[in-house]
N, CA, C and O atoms as a Tripos MOL2 file, in Angstrom:
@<TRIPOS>MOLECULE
protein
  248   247    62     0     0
PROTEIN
NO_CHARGES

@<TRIPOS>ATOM
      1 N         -70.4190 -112.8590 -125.0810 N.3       1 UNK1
      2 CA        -70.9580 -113.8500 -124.1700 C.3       1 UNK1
      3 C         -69.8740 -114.8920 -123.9360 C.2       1 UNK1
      4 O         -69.2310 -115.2370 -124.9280 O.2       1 UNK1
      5 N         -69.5420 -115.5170 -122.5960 N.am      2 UNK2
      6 CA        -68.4930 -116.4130 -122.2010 C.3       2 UNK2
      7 C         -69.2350 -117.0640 -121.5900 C.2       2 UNK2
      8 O         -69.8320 -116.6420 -120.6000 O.2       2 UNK2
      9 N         -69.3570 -118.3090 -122.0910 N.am      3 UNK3
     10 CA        -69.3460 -119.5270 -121.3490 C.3       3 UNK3
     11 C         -68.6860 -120.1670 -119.9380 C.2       3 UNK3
     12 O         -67.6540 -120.8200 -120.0880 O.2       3 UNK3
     13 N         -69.1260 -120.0430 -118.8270 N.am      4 UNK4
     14 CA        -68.5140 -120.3140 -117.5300 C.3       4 UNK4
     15 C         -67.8980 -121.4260 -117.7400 C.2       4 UNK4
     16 O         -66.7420 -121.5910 -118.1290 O.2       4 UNK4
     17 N         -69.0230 -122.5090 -117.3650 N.am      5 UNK5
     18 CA        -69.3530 -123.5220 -116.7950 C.3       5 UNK5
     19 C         -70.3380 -124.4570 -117.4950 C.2       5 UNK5
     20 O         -71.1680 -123.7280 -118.0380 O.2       5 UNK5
     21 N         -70.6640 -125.9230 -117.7620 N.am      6 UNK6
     22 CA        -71.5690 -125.9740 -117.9590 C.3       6 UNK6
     23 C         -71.5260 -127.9670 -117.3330 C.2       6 UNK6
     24 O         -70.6350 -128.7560 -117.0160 O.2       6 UNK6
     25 N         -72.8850 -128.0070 -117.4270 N.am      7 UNK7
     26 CA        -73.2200 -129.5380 -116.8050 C.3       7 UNK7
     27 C         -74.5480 -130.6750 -117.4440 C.2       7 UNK7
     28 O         -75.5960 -130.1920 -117.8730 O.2       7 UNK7
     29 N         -74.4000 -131.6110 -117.4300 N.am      8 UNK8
     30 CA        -75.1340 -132.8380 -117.5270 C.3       8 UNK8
     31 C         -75.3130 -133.3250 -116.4110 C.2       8 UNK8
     32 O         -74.4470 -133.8090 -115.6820 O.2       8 UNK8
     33 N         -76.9170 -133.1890 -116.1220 N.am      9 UNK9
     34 CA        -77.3940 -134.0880 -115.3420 C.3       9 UNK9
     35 C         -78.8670 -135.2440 -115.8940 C.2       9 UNK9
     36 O         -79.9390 -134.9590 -116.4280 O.2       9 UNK9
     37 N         -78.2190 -136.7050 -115.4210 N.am     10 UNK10
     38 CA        -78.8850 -138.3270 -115.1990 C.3      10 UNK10
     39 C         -79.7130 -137.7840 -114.4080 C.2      10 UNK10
     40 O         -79.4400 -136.9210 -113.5740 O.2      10 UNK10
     41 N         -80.9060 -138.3210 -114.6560 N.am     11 UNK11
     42 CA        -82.0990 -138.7010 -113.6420 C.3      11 UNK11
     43 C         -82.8060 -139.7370 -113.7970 C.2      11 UNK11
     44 O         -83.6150 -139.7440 -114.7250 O.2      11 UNK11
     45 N         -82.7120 -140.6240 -113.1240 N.am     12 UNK12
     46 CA        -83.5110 -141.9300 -113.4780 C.3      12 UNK12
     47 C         -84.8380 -141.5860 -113.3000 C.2      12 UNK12
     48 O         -85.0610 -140.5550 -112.6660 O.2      12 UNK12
     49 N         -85.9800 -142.3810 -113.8230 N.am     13 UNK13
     50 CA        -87.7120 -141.5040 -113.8840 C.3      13 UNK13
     51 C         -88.1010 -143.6140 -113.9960 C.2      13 UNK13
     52 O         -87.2920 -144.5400 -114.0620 O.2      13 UNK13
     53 N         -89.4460 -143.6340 -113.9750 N.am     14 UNK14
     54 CA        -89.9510 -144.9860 -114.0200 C.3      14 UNK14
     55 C         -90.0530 -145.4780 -114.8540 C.2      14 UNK14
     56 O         -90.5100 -144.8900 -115.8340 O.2      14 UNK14
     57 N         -89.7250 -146.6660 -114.9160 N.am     15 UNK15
     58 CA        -90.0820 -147.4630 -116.5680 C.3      15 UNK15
     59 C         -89.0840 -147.4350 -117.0150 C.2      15 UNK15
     60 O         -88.9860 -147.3100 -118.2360 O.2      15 UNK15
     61 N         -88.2340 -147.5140 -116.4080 N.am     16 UNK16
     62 CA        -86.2490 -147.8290 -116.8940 C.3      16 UNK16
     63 C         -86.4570 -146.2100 -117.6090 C.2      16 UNK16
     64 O         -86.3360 -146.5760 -118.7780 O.2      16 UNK16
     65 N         -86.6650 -144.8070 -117.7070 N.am     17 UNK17
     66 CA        -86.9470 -144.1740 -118.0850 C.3      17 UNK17
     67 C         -85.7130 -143.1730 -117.5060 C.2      17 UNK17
     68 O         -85.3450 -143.1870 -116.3310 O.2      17 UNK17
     69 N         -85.1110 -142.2500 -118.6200 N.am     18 UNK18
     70 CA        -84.0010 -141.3970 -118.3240 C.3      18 UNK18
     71 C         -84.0460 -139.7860 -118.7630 C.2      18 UNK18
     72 O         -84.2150 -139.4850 -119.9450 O.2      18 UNK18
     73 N         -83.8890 -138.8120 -117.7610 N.am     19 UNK19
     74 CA        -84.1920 -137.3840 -117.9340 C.3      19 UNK19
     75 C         -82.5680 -137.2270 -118.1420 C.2      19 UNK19
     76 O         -81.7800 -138.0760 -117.7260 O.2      19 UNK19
     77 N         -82.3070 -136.4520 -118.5930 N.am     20 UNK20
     78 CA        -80.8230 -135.6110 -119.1680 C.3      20 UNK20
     79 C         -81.1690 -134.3400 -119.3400 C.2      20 UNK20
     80 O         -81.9000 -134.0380 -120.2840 O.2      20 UNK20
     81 N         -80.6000 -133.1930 -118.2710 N.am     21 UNK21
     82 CA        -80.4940 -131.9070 -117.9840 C.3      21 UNK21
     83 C         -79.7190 -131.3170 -118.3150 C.2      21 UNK21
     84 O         -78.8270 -131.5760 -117.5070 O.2      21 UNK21
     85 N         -79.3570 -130.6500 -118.9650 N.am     22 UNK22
     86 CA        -78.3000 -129.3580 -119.5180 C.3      22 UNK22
     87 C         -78.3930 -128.3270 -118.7070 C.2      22 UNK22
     88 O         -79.4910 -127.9150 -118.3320 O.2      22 UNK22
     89 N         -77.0020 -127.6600 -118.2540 N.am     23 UNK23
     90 CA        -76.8880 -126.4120 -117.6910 C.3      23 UNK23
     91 C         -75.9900 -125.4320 -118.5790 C.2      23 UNK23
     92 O         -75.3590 -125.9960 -119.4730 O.2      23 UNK23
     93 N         -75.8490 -124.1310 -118.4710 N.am     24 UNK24
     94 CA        -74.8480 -123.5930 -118.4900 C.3      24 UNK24
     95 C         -75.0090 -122.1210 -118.0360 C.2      24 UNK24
     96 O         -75.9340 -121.3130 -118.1210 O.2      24 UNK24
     97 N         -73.5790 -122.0740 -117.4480 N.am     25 UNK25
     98 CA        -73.8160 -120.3410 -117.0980 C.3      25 UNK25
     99 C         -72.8030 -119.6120 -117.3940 C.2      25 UNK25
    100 O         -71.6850 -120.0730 -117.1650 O.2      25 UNK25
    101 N         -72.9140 -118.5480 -117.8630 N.am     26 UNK26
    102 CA        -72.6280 -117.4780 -118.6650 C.3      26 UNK26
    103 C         -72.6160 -116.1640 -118.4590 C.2      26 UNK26
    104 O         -73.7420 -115.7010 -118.2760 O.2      26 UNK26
    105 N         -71.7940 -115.4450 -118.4260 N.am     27 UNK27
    106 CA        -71.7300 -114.0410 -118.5020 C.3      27 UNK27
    107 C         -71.5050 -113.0550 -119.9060 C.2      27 UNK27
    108 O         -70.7300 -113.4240 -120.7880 O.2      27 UNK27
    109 N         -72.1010 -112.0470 -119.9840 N.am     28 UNK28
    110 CA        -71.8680 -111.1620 -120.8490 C.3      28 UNK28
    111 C         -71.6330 -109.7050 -119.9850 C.2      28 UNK28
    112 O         -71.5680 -109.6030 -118.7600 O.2      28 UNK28
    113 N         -71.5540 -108.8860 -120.7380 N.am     29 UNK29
    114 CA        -71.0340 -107.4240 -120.0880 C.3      29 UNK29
    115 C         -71.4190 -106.6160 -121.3570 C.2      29 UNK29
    116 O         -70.7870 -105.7090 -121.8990 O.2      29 UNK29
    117 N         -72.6950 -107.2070 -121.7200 N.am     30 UNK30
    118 CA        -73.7520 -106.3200 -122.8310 C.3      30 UNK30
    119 C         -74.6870 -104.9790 -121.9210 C.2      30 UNK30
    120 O         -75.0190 -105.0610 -120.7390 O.2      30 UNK30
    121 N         -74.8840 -104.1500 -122.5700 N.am     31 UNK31
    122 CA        -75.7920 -102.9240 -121.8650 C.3      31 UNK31
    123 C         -76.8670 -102.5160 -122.9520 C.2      31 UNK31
    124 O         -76.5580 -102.1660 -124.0910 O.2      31 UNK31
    125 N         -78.0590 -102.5910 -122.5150 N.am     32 UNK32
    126 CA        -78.8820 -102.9340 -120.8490 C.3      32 UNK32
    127 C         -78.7910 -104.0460 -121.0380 C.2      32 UNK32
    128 O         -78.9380 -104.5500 -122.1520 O.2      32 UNK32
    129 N         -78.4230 -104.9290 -119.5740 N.am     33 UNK33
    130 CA        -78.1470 -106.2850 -119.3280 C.3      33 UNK33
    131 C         -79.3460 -107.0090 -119.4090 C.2      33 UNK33
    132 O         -79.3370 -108.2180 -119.6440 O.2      33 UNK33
    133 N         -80.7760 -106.1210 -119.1670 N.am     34 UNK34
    134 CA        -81.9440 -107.1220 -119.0190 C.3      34 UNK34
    135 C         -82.4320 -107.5120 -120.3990 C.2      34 UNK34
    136 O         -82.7040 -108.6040 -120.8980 O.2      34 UNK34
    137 N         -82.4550 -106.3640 -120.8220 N.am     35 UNK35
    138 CA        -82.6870 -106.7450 -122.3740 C.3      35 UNK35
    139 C         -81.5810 -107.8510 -123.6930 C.2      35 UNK35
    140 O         -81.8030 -108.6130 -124.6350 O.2      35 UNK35
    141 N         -80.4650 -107.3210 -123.0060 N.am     36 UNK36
    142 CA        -79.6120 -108.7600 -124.1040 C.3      36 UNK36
    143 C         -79.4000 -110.1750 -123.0690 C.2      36 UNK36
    144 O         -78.6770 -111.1460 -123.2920 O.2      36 UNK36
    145 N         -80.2370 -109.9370 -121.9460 N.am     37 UNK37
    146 CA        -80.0140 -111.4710 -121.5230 C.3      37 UNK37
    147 C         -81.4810 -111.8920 -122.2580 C.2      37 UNK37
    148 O         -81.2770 -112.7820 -123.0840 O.2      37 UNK37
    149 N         -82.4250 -111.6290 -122.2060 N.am     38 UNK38
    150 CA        -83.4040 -112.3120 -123.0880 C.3      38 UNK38
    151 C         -82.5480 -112.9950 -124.2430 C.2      38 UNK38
    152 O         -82.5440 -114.2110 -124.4330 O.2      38 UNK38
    153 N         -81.9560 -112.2420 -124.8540 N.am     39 UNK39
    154 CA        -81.4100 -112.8300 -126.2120 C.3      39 UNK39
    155 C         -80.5190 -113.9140 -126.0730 C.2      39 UNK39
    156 O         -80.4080 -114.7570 -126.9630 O.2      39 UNK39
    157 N         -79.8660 -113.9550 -125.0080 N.am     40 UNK40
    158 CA        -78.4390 -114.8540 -124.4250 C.3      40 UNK40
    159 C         -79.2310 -115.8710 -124.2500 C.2      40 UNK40
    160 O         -79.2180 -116.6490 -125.2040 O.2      40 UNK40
    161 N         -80.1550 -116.2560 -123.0880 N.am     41 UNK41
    162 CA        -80.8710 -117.1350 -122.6010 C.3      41 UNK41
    163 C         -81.2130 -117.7780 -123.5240 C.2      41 UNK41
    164 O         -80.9820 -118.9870 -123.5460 O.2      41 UNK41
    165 N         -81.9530 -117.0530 -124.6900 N.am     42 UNK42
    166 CA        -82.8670 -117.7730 -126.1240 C.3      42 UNK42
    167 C         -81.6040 -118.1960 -126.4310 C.2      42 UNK42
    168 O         -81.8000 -119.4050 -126.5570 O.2      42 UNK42
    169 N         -80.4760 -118.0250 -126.6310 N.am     43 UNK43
    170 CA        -79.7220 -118.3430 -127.4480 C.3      43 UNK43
    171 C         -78.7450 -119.8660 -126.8980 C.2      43 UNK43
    172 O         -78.2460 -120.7730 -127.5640 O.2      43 UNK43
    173 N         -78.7660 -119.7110 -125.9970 N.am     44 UNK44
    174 CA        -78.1080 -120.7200 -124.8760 C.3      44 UNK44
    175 C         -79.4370 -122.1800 -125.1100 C.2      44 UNK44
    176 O         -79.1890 -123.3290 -125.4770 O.2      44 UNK44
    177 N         -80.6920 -121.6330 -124.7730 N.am     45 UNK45
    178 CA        -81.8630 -122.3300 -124.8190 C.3      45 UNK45
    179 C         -81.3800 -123.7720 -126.1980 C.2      45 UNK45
    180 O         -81.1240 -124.9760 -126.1810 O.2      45 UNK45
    181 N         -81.4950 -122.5900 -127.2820 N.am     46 UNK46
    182 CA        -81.7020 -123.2590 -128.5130 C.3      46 UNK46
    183 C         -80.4910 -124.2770 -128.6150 C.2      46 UNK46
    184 O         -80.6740 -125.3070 -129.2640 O.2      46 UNK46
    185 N         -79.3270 -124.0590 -128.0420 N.am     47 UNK47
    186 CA        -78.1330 -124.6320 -128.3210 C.3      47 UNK47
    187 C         -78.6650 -126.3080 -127.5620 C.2      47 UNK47
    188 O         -78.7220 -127.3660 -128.1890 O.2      47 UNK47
    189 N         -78.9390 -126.1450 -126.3430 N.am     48 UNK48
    190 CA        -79.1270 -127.0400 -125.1670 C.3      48 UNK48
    191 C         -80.2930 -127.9800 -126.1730 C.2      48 UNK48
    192 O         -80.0730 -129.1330 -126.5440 O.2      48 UNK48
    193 N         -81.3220 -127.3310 -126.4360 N.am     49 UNK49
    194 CA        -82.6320 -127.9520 -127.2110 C.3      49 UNK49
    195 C         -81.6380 -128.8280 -128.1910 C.2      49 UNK49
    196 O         -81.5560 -130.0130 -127.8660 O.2      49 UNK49
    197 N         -81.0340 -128.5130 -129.0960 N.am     50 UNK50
    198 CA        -80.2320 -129.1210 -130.3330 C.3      50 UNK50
    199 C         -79.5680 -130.3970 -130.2300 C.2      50 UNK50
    200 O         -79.6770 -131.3550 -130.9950 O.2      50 UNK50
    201 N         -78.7640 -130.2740 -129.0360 N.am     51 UNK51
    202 CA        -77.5100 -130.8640 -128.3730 C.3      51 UNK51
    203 C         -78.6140 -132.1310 -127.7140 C.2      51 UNK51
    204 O         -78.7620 -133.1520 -128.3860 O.2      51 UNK51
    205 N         -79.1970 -132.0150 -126.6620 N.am     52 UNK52
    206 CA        -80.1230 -132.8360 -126.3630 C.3      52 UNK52
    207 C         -81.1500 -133.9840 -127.3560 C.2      52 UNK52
    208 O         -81.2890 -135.2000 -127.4810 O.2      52 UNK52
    209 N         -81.5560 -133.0810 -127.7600 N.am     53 UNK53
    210 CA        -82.3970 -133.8830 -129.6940 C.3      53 UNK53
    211 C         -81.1640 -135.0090 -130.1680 C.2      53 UNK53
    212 O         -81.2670 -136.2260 -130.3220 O.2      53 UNK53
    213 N         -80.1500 -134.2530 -130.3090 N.am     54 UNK54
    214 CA        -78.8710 -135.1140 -130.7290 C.3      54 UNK54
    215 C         -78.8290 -136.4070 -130.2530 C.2      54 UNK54
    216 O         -78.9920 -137.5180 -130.7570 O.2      54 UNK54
    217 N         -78.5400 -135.9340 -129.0250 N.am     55 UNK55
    218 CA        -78.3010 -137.1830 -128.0420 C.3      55 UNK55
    219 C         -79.6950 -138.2170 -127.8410 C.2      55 UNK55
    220 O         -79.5260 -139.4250 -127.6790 O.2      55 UNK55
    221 N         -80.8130 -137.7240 -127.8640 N.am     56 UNK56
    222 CA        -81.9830 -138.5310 -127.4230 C.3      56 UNK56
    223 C         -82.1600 -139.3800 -128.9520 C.2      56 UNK56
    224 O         -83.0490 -140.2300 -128.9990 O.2      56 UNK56
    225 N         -81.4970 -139.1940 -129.9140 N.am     57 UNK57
    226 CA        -81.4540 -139.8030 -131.4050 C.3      57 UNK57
    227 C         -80.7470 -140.8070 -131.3400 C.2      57 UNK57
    228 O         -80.9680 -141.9310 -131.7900 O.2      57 UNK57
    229 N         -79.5940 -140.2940 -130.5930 N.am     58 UNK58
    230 CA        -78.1560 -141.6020 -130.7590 C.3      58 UNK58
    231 C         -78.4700 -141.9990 -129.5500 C.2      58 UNK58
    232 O         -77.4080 -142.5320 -129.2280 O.2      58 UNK58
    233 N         -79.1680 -142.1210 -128.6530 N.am     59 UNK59
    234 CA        -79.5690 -143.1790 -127.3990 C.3      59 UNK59
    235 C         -80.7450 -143.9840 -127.6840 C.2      59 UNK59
    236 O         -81.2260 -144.7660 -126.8640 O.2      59 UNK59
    237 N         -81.2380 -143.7740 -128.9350 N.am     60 UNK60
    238 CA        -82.7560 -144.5420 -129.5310 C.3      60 UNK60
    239 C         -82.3750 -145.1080 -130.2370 C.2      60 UNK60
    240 O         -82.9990 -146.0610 -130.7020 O.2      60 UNK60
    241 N         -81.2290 -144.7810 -130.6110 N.am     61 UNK61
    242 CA        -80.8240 -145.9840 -131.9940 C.3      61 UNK61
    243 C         -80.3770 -147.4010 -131.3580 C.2      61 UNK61
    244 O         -80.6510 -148.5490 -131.7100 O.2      61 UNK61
    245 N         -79.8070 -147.0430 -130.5870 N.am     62 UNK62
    246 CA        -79.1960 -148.4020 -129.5750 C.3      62 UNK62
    247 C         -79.9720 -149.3140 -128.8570 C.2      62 UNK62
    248 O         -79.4310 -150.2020 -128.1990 O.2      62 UNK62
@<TRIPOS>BOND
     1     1     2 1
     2     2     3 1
     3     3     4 2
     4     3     5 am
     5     5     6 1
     6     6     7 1
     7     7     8 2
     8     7     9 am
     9     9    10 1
    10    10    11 1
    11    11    12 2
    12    11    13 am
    13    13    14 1
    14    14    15 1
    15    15    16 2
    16    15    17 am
    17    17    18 1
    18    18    19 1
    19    19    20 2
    20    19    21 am
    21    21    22 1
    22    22    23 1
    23    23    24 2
    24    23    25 am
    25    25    26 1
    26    26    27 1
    27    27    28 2
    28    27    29 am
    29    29    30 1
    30    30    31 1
    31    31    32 2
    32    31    33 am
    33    33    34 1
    34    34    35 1
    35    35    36 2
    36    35    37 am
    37    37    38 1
    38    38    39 1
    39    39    40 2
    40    39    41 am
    41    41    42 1
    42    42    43 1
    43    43    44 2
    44    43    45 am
    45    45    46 1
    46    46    47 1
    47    47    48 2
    48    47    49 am
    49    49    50 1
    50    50    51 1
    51    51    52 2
    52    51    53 am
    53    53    54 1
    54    54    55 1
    55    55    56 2
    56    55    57 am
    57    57    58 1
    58    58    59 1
    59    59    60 2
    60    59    61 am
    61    61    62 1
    62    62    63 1
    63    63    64 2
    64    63    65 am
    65    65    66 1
    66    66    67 1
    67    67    68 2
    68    67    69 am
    69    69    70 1
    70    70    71 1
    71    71    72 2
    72    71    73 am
    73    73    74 1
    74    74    75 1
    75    75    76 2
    76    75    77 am
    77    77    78 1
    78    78    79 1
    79    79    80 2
    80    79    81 am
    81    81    82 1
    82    82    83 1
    83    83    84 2
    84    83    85 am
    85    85    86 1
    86    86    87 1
    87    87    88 2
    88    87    89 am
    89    89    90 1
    90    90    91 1
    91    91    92 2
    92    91    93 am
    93    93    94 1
    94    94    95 1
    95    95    96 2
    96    95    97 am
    97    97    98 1
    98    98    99 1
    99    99   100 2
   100    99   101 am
   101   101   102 1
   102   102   103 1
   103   103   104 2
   104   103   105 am
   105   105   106 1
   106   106   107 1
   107   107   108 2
   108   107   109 am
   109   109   110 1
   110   110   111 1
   111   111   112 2
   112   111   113 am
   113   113   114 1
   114   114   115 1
   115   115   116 2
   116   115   117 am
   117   117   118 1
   118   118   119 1
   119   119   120 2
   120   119   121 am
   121   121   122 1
   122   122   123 1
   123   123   124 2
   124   123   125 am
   125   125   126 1
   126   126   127 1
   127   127   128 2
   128   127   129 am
   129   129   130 1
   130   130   131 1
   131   131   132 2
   132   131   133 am
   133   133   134 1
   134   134   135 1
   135   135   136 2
   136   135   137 am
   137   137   138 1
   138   138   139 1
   139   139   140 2
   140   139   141 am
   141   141   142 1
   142   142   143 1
   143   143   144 2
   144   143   145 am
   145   145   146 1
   146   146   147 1
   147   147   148 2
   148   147   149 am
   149   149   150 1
   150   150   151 1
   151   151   152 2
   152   151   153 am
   153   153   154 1
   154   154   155 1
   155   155   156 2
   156   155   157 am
   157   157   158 1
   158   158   159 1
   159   159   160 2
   160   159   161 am
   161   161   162 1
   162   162   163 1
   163   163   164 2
   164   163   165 am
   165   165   166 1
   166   166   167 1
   167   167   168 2
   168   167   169 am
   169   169   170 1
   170   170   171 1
   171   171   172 2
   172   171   173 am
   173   173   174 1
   174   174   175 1
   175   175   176 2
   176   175   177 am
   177   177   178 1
   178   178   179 1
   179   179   180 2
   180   179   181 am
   181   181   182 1
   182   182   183 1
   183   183   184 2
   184   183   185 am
   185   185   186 1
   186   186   187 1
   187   187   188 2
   188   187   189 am
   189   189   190 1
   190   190   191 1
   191   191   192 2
   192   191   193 am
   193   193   194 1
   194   194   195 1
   195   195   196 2
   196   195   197 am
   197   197   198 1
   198   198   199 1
   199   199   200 2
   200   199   201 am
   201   201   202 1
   202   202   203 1
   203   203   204 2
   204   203   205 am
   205   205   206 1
   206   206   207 1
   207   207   208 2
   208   207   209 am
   209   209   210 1
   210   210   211 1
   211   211   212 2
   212   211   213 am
   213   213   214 1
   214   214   215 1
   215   215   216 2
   216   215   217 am
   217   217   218 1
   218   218   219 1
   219   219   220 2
   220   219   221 am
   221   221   222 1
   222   222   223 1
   223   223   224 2
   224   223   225 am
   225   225   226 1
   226   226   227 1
   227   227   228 2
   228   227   229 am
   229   229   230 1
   230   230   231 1
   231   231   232 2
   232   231   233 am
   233   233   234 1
   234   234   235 1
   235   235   236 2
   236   235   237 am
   237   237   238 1
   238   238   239 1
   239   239   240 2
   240   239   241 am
   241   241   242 1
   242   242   243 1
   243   243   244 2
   244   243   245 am
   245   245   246 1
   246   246   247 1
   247   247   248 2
@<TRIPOS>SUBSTRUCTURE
     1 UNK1         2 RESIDUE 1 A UNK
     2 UNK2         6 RESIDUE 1 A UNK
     3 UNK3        10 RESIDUE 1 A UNK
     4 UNK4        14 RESIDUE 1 A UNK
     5 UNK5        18 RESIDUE 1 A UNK
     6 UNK6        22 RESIDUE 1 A UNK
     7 UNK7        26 RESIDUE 1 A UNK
     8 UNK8        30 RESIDUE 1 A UNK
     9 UNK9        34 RESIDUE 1 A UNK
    10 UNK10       38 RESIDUE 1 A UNK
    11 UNK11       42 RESIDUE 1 A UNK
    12 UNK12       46 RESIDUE 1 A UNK
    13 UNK13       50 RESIDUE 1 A UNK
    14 UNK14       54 RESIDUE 1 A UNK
    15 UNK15       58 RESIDUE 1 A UNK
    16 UNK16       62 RESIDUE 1 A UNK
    17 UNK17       66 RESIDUE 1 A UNK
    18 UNK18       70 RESIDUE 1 A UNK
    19 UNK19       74 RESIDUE 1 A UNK
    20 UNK20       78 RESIDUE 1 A UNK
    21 UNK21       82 RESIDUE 1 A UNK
    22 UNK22       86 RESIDUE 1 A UNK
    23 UNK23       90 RESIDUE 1 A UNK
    24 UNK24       94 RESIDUE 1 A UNK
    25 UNK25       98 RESIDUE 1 A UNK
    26 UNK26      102 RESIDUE 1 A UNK
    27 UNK27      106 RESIDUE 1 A UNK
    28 UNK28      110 RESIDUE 1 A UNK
    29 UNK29      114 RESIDUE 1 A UNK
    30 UNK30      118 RESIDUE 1 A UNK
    31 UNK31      122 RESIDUE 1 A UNK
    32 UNK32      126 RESIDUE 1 A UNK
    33 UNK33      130 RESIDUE 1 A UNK
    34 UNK34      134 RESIDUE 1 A UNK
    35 UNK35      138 RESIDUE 1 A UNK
    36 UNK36      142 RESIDUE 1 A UNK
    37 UNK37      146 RESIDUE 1 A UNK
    38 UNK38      150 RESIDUE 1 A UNK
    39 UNK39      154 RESIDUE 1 A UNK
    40 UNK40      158 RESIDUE 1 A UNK
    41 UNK41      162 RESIDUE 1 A UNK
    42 UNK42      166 RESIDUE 1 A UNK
    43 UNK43      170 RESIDUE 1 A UNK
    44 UNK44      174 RESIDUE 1 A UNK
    45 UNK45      178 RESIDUE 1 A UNK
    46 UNK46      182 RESIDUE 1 A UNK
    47 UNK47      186 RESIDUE 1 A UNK
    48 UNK48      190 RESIDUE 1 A UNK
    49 UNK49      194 RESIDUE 1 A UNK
    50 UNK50      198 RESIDUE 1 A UNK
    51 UNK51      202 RESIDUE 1 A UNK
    52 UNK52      206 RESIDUE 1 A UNK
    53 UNK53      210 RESIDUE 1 A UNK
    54 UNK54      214 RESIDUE 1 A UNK
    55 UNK55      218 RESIDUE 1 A UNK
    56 UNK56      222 RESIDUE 1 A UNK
    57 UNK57      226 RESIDUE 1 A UNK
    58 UNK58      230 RESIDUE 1 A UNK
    59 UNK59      234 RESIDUE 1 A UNK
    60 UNK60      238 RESIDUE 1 A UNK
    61 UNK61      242 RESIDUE 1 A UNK
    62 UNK62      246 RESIDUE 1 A UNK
């Protein structure tokens, strides 16, 4: 699995309130592709979930 690309996106929301979006896209050249992208996706998922938690910790502390 290779990592393209990946992005952060700000969204301001109401109540001085802030959304933070994770992207990333990725290729593999696994066979059958439908079946190990389930696994890629979960796996990409969990990273983004982690990374985010992180950050929403060290933006609450402040």
């Amino acid at each position: 699995m290779v990592s393209e690309r990946g992005q952060f996106e700000l969204e301001a929301l109401p109540g001085g309130r802030t959304r933070l979006t994770g992207t990333t896209w990725y290729r593999h050249h696994l066979w059958p592709a439908a079946y190990w992208r389930l696994w890629s996706d979960a796996i990409v998922h969990r990273i983004h979930a982690r990374v985010l938690e992180h950050i929403k910790v060290l933006a609450e502390k402040a």
